[in-house]
MOPAC internal coordinates of N, CA, C and O (Angstrom, degrees):
PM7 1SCF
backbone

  N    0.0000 0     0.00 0     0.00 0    0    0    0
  C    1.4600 1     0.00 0     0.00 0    1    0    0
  C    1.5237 1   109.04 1     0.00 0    2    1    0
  O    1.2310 1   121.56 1   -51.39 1    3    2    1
  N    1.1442 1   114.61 1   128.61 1    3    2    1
  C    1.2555 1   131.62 1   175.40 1    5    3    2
  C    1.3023 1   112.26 1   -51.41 1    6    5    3
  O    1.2310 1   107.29 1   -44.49 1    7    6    5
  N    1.6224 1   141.29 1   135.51 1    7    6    5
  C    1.2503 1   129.53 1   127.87 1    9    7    6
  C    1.3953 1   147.62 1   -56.68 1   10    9    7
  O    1.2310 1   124.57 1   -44.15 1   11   10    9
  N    1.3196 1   108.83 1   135.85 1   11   10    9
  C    1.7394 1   106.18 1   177.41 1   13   11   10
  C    1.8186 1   129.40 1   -24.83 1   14   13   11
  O    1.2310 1   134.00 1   136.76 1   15   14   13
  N    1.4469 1    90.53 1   -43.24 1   15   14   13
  C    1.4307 1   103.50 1   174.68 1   17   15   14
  C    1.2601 1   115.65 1   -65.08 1   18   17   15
  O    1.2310 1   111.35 1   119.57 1   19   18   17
  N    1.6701 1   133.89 1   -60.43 1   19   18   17
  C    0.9249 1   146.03 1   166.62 1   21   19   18
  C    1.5715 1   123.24 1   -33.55 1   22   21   19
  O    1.2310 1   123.86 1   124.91 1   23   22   21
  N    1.5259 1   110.20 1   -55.09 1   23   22   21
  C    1.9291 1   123.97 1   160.96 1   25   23   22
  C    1.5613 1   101.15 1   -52.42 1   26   25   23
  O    1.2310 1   109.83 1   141.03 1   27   26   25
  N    1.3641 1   136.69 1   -38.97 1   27   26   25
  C    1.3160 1   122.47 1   148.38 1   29   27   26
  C    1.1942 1   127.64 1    -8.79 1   30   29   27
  O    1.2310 1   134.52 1    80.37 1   31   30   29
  N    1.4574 1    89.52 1   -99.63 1   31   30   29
  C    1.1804 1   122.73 1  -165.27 1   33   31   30
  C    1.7786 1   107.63 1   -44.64 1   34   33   31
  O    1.2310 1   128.52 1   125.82 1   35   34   33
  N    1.8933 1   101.20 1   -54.18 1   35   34   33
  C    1.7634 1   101.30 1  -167.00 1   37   35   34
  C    1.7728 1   103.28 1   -61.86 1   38   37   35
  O    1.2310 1   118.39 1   166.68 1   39   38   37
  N    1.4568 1   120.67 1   -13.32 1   39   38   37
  C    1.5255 1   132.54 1  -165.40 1   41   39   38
  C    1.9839 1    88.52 1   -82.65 1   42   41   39
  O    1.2310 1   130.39 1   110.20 1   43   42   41
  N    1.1100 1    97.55 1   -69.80 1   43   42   41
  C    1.4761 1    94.56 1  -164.18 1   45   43   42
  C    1.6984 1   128.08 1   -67.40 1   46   45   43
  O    1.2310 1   130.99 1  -174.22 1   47   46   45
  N    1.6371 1    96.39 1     5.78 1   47   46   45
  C    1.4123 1   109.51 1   179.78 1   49   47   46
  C    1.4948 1   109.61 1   -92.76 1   50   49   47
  O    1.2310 1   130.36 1   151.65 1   51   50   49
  N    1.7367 1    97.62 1   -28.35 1   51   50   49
  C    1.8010 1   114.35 1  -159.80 1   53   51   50
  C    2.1748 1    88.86 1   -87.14 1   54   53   51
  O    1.2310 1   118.64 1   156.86 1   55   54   53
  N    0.8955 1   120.20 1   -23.14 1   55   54   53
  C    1.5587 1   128.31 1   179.30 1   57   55   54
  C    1.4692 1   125.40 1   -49.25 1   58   57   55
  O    1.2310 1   112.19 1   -70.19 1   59   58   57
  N    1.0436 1   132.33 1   109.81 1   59   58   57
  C    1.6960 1   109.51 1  -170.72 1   61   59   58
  C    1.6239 1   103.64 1   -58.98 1   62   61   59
  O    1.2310 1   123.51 1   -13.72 1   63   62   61
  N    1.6369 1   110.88 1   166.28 1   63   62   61
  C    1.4534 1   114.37 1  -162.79 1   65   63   62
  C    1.7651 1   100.08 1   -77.84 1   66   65   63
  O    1.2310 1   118.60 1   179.27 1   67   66   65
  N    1.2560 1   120.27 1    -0.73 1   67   66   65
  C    1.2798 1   112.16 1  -168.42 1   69   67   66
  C    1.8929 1   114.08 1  -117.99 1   70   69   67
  O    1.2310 1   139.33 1  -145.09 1   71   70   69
  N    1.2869 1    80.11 1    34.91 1   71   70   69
  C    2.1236 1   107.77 1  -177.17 1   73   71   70
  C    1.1731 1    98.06 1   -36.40 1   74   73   71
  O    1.2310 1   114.24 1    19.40 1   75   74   73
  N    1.3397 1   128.51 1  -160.60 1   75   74   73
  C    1.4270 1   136.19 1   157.55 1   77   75   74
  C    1.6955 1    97.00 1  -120.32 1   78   77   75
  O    1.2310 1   117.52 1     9.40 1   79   78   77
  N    1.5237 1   122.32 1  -170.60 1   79   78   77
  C    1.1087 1    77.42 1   118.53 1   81   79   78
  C    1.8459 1   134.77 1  -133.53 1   82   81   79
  O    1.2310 1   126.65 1  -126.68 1   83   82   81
  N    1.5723 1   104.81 1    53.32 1   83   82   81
  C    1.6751 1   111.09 1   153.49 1   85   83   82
  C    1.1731 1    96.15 1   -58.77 1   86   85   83
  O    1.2310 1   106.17 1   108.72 1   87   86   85
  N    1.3461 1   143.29 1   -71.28 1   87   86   85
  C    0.7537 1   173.65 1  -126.98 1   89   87   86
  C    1.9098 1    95.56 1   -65.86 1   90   89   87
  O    1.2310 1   131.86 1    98.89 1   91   90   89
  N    1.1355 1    94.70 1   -81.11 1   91   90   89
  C    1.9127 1    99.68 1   175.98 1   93   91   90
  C    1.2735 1   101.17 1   -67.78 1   94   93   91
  O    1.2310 1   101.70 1   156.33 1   95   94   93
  N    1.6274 1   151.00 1   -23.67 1   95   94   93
  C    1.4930 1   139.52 1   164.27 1   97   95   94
  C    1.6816 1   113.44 1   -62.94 1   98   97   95
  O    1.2310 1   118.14 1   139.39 1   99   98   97
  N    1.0142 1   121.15 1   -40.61 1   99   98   97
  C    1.1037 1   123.04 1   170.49 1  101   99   98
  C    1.8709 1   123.34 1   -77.58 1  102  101   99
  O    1.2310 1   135.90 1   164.40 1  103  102  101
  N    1.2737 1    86.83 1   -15.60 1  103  102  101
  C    2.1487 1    85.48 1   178.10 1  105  103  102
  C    1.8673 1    90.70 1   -82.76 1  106  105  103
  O    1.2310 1   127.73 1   136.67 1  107  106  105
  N    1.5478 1   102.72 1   -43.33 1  107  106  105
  C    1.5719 1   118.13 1  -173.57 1  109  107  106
  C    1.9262 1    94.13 1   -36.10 1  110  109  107
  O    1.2310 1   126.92 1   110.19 1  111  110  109
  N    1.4881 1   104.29 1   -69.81 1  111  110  109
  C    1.4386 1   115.88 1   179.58 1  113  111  110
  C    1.0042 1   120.07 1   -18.67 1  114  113  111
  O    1.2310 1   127.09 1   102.95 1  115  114  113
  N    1.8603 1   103.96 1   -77.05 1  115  114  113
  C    1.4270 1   100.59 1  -158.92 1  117  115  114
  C    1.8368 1    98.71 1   -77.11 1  118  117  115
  O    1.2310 1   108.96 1   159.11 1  119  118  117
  N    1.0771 1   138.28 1   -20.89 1  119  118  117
  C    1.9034 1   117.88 1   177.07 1  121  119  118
  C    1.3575 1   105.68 1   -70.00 1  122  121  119
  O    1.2310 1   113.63 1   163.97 1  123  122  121
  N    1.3946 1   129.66 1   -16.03 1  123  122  121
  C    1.2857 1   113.06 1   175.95 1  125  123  122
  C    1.7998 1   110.74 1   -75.63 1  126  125  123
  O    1.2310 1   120.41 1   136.87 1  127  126  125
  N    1.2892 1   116.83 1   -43.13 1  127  126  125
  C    1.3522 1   135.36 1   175.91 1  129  127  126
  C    1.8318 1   115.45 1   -59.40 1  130  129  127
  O    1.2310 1   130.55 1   154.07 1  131  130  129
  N    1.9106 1    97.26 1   -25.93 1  131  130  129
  C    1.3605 1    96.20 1   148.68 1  133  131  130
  C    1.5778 1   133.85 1  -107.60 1  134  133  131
  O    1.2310 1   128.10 1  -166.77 1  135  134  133
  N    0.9451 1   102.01 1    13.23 1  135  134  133
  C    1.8528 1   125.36 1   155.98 1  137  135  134
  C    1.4538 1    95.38 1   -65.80 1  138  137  135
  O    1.2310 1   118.09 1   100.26 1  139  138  137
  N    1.1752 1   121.24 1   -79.74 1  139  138  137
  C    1.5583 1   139.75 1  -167.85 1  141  139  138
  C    1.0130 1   104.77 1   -32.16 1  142  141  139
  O    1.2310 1   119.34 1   109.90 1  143  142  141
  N    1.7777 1   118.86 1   -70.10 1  143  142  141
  C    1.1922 1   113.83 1  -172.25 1  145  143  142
  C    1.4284 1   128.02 1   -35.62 1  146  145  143
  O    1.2310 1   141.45 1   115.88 1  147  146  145
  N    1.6380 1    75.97 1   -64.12 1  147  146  145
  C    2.2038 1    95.56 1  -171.77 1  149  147  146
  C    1.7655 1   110.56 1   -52.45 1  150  149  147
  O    1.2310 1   131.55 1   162.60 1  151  150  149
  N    1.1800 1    95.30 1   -17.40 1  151  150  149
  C    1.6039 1    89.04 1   179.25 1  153  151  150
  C    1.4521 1   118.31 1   -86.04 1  154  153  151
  O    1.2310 1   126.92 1   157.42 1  155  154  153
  N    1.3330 1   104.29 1   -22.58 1  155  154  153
  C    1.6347 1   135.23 1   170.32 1  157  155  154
  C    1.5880 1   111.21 1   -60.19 1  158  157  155
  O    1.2310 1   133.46 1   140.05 1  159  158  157
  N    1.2464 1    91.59 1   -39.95 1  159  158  157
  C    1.6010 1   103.23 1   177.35 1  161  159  158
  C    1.5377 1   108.61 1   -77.76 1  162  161  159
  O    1.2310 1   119.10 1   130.68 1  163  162  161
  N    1.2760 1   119.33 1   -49.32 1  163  162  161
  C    1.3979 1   118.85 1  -160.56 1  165  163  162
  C    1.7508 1    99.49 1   -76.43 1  166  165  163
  O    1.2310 1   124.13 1   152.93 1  167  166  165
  N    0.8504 1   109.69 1   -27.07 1  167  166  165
  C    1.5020 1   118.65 1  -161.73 1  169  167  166
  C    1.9434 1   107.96 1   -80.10 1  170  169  167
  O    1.2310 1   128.92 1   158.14 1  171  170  169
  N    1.6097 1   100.41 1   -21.86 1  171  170  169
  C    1.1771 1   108.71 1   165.39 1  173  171  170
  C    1.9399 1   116.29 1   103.24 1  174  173  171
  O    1.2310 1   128.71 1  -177.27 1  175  174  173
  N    1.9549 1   100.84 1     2.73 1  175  174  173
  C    1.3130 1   124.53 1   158.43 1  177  175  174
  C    1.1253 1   108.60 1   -64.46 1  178  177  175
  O    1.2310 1   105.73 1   -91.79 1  179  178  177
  N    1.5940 1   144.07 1    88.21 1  179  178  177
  C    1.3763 1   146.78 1   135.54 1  181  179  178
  C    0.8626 1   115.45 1  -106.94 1  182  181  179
  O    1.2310 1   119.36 1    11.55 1  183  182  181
  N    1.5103 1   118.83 1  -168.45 1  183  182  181
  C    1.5894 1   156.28 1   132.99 1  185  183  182
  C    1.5678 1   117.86 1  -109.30 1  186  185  183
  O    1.2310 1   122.79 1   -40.05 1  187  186  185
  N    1.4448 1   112.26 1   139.95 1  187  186  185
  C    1.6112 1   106.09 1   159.71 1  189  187  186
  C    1.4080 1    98.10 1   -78.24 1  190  189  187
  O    1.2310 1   131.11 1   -17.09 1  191  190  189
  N    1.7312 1    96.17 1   162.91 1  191  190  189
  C    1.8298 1    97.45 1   169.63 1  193  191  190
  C    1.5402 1   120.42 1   -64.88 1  194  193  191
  O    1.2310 1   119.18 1   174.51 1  195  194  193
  N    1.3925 1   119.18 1    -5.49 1  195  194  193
  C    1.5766 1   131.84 1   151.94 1  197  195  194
  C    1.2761 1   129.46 1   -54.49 1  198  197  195
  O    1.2310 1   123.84 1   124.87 1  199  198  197
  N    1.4017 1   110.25 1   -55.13 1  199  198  197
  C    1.4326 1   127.71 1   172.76 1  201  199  198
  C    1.5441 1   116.50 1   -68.55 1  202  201  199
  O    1.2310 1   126.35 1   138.28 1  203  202  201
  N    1.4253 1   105.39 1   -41.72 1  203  202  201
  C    1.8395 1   103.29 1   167.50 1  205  203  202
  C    1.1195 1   124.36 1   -97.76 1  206  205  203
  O    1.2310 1   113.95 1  -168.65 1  207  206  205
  N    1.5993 1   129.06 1    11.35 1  207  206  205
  C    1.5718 1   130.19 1   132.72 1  209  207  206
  C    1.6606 1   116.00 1   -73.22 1  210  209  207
  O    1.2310 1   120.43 1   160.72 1  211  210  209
  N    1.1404 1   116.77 1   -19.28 1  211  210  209
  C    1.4142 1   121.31 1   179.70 1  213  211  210
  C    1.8585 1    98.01 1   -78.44 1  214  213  211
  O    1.2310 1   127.30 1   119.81 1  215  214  213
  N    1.1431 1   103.55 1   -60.19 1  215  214  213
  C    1.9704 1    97.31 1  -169.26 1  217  215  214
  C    1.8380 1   106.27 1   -79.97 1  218  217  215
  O    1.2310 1   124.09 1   169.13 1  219  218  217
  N    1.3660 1   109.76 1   -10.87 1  219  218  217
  C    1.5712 1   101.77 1   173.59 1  221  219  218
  C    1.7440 1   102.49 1   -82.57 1  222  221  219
  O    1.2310 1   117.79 1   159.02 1  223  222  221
  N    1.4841 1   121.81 1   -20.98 1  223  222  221
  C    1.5253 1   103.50 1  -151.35 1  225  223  222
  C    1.7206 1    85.47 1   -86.59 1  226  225  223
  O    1.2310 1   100.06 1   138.55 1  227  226  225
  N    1.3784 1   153.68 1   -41.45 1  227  226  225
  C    1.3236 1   149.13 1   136.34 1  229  227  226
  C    1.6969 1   110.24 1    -1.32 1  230  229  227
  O    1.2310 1   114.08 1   143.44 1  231  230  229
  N    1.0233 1   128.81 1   -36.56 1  231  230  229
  C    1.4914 1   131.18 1   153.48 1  233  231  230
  C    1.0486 1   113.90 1   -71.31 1  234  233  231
  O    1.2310 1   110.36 1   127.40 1  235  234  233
  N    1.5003 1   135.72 1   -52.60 1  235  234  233
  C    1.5060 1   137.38 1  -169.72 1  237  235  234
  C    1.0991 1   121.49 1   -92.16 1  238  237  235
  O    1.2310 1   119.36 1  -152.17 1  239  238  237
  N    1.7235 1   118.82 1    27.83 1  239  238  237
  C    1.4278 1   105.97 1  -176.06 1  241  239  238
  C    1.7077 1    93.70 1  -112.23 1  242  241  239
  O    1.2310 1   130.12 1   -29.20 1  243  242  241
  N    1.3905 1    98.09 1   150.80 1  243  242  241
  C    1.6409 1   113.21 1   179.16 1  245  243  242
  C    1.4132 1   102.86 1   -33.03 1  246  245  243
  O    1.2310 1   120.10 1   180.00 1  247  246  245

């Protein structure tokens, strides 16, 4: 498993040189939000796509 520092580093190398930086706060964003997830996942925090058409359609009904 990768370190934080390291997802840095491979992020800000893969960036064109003329980033902003919105630009690197927002790439920063979303890998942390995919940190989150995967840990969400491993940890046994999901939904099947069953279970989150079941609690989204309770939002989407008329």
């Amino acid at each position: 498993m990768q370190t934080a520092k390291r997802d840095v580093e491979e992020l800000l190398k893969n960036l064109p040189d003329d980033s902003t930086i919105e630009d690197i706060q927002y790439h920063l964003y979303v890998l942390e939000k995919i940190r989150r997830g995967r840990n969400d996942i491993r940890d046994g925090r999901s939904f099947t796509h069953e279970q989150a058409k079941e609690r989204l359609s309770k939002w989407l009904e008329p």
